[in-house]
C-alpha positions in Angstrom: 12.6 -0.1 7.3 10.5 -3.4 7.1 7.9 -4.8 5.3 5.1 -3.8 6.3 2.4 -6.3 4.7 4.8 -9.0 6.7 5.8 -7.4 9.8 4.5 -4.7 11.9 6.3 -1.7 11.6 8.0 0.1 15.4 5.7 2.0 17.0 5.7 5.6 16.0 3.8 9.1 16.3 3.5 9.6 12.8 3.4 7.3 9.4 3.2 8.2 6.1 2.4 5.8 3.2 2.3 7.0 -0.3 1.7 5.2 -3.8 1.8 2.2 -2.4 -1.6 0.5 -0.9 -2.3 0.3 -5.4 0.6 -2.1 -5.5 0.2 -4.6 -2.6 -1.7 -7.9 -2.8 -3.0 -7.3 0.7 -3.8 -3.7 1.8 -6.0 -4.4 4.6 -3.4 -5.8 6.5 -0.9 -3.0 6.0 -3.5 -0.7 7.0 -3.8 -2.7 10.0 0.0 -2.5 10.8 0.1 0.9 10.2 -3.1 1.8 12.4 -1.6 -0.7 15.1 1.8 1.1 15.3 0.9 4.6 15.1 0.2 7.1 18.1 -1.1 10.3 16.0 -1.1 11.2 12.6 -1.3 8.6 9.3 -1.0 10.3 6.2 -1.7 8.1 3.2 -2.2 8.6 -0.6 -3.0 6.3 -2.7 -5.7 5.7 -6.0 -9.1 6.9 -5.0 -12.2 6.7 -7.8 -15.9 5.7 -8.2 -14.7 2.1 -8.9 -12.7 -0.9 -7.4 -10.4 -2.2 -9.6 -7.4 -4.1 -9.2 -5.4 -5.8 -12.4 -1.9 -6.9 -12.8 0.4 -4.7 -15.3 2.5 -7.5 -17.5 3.5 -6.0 -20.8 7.1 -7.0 -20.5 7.9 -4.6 -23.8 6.8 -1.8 -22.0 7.6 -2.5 -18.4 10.3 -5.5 -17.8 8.1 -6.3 -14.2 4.7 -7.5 -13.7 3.2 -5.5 -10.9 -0.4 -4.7 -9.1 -2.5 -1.3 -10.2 -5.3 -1.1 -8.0 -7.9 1.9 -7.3 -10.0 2.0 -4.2 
């Protein structure tokens, strides 16, 4: 496994990505890693709705973590 918003990822036939795209400060270039390193099939879920949004969750007495919620 790598990182894929640093490093592409080895080439390969298929890629799936899933809940993740919502928690990344860049999308656009993982997209573009993925896209460049597979042959066939990429499968990807994520948050889809009639608005973009993107805030940062940091309620540390819920959640001890601040991380990214995005929709697309």
């Amino acid at each position: 496994m790598c990182d894929i918003g640093k490093y592409k990822p080895p080439m390969r036939d298929v890629s799936i990505i899933s809940a993740t795209l919502e928690h990344t400060d860049n999308p656009k270039k993982i997209l573009n890693n993925m896209l460049n390193s597979t042959k066939k099939l990429i499968i990807i879920r994520t948050l889809v709705g009639n608005k973009n949004l993107n805030k940062t969750f940091d309620n540390k007495k819920i959640f001890p973590l601040r991380y990214k919620i995005r929709q697309f």
